[in-house]
C-alpha positions in Angstrom: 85.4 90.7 101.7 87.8 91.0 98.7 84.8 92.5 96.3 84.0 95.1 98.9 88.1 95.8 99.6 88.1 96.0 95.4 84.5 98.4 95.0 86.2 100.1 98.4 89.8 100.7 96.5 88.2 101.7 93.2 86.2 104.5 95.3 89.0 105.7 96.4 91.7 105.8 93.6 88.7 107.7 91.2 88.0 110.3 94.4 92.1 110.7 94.4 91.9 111.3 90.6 89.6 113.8 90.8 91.1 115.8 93.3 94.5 115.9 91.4 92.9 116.5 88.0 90.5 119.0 89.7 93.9 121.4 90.8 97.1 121.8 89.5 99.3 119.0 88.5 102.3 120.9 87.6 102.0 122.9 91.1 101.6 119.5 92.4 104.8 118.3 91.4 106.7 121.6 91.7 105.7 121.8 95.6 106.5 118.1 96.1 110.0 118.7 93.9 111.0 121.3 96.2 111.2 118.8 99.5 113.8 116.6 97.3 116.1 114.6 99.4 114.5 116.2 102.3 111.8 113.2 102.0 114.2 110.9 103.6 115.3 113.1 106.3 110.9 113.1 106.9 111.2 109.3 106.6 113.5 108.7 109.1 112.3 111.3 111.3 108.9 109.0 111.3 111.4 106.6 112.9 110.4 108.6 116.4 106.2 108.3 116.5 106.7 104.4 115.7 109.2 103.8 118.4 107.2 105.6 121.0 104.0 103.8 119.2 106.4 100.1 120.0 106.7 101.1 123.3 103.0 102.0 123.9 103.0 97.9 122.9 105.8 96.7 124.4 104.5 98.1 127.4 101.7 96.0 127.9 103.5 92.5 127.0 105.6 90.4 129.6 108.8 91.8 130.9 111.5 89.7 129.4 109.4 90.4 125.8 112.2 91.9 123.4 112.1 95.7 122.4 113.9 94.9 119.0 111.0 92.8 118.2 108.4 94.7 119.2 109.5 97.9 117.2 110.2 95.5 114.2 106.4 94.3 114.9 105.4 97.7 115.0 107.5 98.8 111.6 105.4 95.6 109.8 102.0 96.2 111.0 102.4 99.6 110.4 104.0 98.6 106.5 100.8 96.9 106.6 98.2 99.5 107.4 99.4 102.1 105.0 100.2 99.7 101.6 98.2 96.2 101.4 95.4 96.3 100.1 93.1 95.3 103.4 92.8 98.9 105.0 94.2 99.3 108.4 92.4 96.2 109.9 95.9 94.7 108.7 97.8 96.2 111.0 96.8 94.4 114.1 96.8 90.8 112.4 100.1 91.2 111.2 101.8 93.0 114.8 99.9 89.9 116.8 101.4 87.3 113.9 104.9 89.0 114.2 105.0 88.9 118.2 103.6 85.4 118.8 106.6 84.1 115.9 109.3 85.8 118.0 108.2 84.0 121.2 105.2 86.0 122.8 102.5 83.4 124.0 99.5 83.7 121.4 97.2 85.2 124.4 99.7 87.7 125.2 100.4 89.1 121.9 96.7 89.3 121.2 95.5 91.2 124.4 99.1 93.2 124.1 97.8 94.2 120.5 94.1 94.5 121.5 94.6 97.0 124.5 97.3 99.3 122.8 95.1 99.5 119.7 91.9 100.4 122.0 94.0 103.0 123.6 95.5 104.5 120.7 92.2 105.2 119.1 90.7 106.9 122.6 94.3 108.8 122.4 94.0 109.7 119.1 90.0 110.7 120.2 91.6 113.2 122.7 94.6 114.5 120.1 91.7 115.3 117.2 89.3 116.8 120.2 92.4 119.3 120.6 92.7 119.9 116.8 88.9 120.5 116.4 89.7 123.0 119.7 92.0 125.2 117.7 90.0 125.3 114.9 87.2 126.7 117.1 89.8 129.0 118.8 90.2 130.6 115.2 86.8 131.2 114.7 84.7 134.7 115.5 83.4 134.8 119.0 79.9 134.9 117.5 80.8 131.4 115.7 81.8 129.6 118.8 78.3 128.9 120.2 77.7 127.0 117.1 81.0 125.4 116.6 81.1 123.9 120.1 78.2 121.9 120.1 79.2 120.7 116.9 82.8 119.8 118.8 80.7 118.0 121.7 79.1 115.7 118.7 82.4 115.1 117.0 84.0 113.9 120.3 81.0 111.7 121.2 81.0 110.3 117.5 84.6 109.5 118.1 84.6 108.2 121.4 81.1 105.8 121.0 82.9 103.2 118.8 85.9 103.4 121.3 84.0 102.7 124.1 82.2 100.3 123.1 84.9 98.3 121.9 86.4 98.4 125.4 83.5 97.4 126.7 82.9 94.4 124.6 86.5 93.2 125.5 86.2 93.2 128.7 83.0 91.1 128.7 84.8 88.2 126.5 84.8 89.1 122.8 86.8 86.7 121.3 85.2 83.9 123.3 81.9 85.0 122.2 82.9 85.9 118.6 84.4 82.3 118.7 80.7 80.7 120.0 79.0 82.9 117.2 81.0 81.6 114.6 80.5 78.1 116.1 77.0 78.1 115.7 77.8 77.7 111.8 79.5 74.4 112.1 80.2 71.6 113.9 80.5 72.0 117.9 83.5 69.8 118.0 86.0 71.6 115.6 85.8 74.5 117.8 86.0 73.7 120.9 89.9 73.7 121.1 89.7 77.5 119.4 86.8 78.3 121.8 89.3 77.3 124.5 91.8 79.7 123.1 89.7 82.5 122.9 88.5 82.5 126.6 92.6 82.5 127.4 92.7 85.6 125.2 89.9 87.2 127.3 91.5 86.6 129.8 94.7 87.7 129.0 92.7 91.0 128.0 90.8 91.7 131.6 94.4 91.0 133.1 96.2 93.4 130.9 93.6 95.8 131.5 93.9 95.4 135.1 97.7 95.5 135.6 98.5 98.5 137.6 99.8 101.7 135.6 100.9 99.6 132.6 97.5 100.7 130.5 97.5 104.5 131.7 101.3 104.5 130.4 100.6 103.1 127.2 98.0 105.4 126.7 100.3 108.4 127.8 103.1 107.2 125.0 100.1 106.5 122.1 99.2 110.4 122.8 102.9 111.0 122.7 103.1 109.0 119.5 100.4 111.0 117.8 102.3 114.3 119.0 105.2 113.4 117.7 104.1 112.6 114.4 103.1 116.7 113.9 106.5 116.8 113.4 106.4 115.7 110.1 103.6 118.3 109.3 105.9 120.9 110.3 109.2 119.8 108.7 107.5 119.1 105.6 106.0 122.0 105.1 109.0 124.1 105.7 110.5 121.7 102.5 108.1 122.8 101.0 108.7 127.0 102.0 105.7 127.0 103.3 106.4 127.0 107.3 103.7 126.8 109.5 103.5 127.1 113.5 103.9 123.9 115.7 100.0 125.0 116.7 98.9 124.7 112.7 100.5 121.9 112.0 99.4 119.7 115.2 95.7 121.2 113.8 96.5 119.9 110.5 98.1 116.2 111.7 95.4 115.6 114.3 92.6 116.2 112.6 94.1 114.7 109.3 94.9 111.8 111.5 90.9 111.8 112.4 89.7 111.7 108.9 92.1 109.2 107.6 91.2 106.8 110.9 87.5 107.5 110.0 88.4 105.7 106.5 89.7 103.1 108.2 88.0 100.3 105.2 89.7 102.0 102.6 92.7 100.7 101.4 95.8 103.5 102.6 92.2 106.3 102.9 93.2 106.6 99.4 91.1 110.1 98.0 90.1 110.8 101.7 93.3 112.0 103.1 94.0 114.5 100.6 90.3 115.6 100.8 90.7 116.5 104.0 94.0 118.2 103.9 92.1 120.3 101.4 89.3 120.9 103.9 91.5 122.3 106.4 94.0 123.9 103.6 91.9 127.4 104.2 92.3 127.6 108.0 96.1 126.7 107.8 96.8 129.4 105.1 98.2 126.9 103.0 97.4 127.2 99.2 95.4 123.7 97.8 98.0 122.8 95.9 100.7 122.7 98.8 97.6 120.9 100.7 98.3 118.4 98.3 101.7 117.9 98.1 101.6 117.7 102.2 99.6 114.4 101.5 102.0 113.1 98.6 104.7 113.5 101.0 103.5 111.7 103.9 102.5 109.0 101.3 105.9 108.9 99.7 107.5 108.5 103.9 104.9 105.8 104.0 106.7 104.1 100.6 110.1 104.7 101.6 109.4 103.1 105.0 106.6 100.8 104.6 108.2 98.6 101.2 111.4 97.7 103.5 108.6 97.0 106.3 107.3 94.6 103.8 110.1 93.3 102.8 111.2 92.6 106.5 107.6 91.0 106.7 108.5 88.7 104.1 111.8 87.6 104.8 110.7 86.9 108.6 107.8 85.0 107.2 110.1 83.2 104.7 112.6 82.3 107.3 109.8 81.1 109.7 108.1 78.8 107.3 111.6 77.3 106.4 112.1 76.7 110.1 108.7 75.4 110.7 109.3 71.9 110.2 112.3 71.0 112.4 110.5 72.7 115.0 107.1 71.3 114.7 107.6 68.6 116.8 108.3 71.0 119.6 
């Protein structure tokens, strides 16, 4: 696992390389210069998407679970995803972690996790299937016989994954990862854990099946990738470059798409700005300020993800001091 994060990392810091190298540094830099202190204004704007993105969570868990810690959670998994070195597979571990050490019952915080993650990949499906729309709408009328099929495979490329992780969950995943991964040892050290797991299936098929609470959270994930065009837009007008709301949801949600798609690579490192130079031509944007749009949402993810991992740390600091006057409990 850590070789293939390393080979995986590697990949992607030569393929950034290359694309810098490949255009104008200088440009680069004079784009990105031009935003200035604007970058934190961006940053804190971000604040909105991972709120609404907490509450997509927070939704799901018990009633009398805290909002405070679910949107710090949120803030650390998030940290997580975007600057440790494990991809966005961190994410979840660290938001389930997070939850179950500020009280939420293991199960709960898992199937809480679990659901709203499901959910916000089928929501971020339907927010990239709108992208991929207005980049078809922009196209000749001739061209849209051959770009629509081509949007019908991209949606169903998307969505297989998706759905198939749903349905795995609902048929007991973690009970029967648990009994795969039994199979390799002794029957007895697992049981308690294969105990656990079915609880966590369980909590799953009940979260799942709890009224309007998993329509809602998917309503407020969709809202959550909507609301983080807005820091398309504002930093592109940093940059004097403004664009409509309409080209820069087209260039967040299929951005969005391509970085989720390169999920294994540490922060999609080479990927994202690939992409934003993909889609540079159809927004009108010059490669260079393509670029710069991707240094800026990876300088918001510095400014707000290091104090995410320093919160991470200081609550896992203060935890393991605490942990043994409360392990008799």
């Amino acid at each position: 696992m850590k070789r293939s994060t390393g080979w995986l990392l590697a990949a992607g810091v030569l393929l950034f390389a290359g694309e810098i190298v490949s255009h104008s540094l200088p440009a680069v830099y004079a784009t990105l210069a031009i935003a200035g202190w604007g970058l934190l204004f961006v940053t804190l704007f971000h604040l909105v998407p991972l709120v609404v993105d907490a509450a997509a969570i927070r939704v799901l868990l018990p009633a009398r679970s805290s909002w405070r810690d679910t949107v710090l959670a949120r803030w650390a998994g998030e940290s997580a995803s975007s600057l440790l070195p494990f991809g966005q597979l961190a994410g979840p571990v660290v938001m389930i972690q997070q939850l179950w050490r500020r009280g939420v019952l293991v199960q709960n915080a898992v199937a809480a996790v679990t659901v709203s993650t499901t959910l916000q990949v089928l929501a971020q499906i339907a927010f990239a299937l709108l992208g991929l729309a207005m980049i078809a709408g922009q196209v000749s009328p001739h061209a849209q016989s051959a770009v629509r099929p081509a949007l019908l495979v991209a949606g169903i490329v998307l969505a297989v994954p998706a759905i198939a992780f749903y349905v795995l969950q609902r048929r007991g995943l973690f009970a029967w990862s648990m009994r795969a991964i039994s199979r390799l040892g002794r029957k007895g050290a697992w049981s308690s854990l294969h105990s656990r797991a079915q609880a966590i299936d369980q909590a799953v098929k009940t979260t799942y099946e709890h009224g309007r609470r998993p329509p809602v959270s998917f309503l407020l994930n969709l809202a959550g990738w909507i609301a983080g065009t807005g820091e398309v837009y504002l930093l592109l007008r940093l940059f004097g470059t403004p664009v409509t709301w309409g080209v820069a949801l087209m260039l967040e949600s299929v951005g969005q798409a391509v970085r989720g798609a390169a999920f294994a690579i540490p922060g999609a490192l080479g990927v994202q700005e690939g992409g934003y130079l993909l889609l540079a031509p159809l927004a009108g944007l010059h490669p260079e300020t393509a670029l710069a749009l991707s240094l800026g949402k990876r300088a918001r993810e510095i400014l707000l993800g290091v104090p995410g991992l320093l919160h991470l740390h200081a609550s896992e600091s203060l935890w393991r001091r605490r942990l043994p006057a409360s392990a008799a409990d």
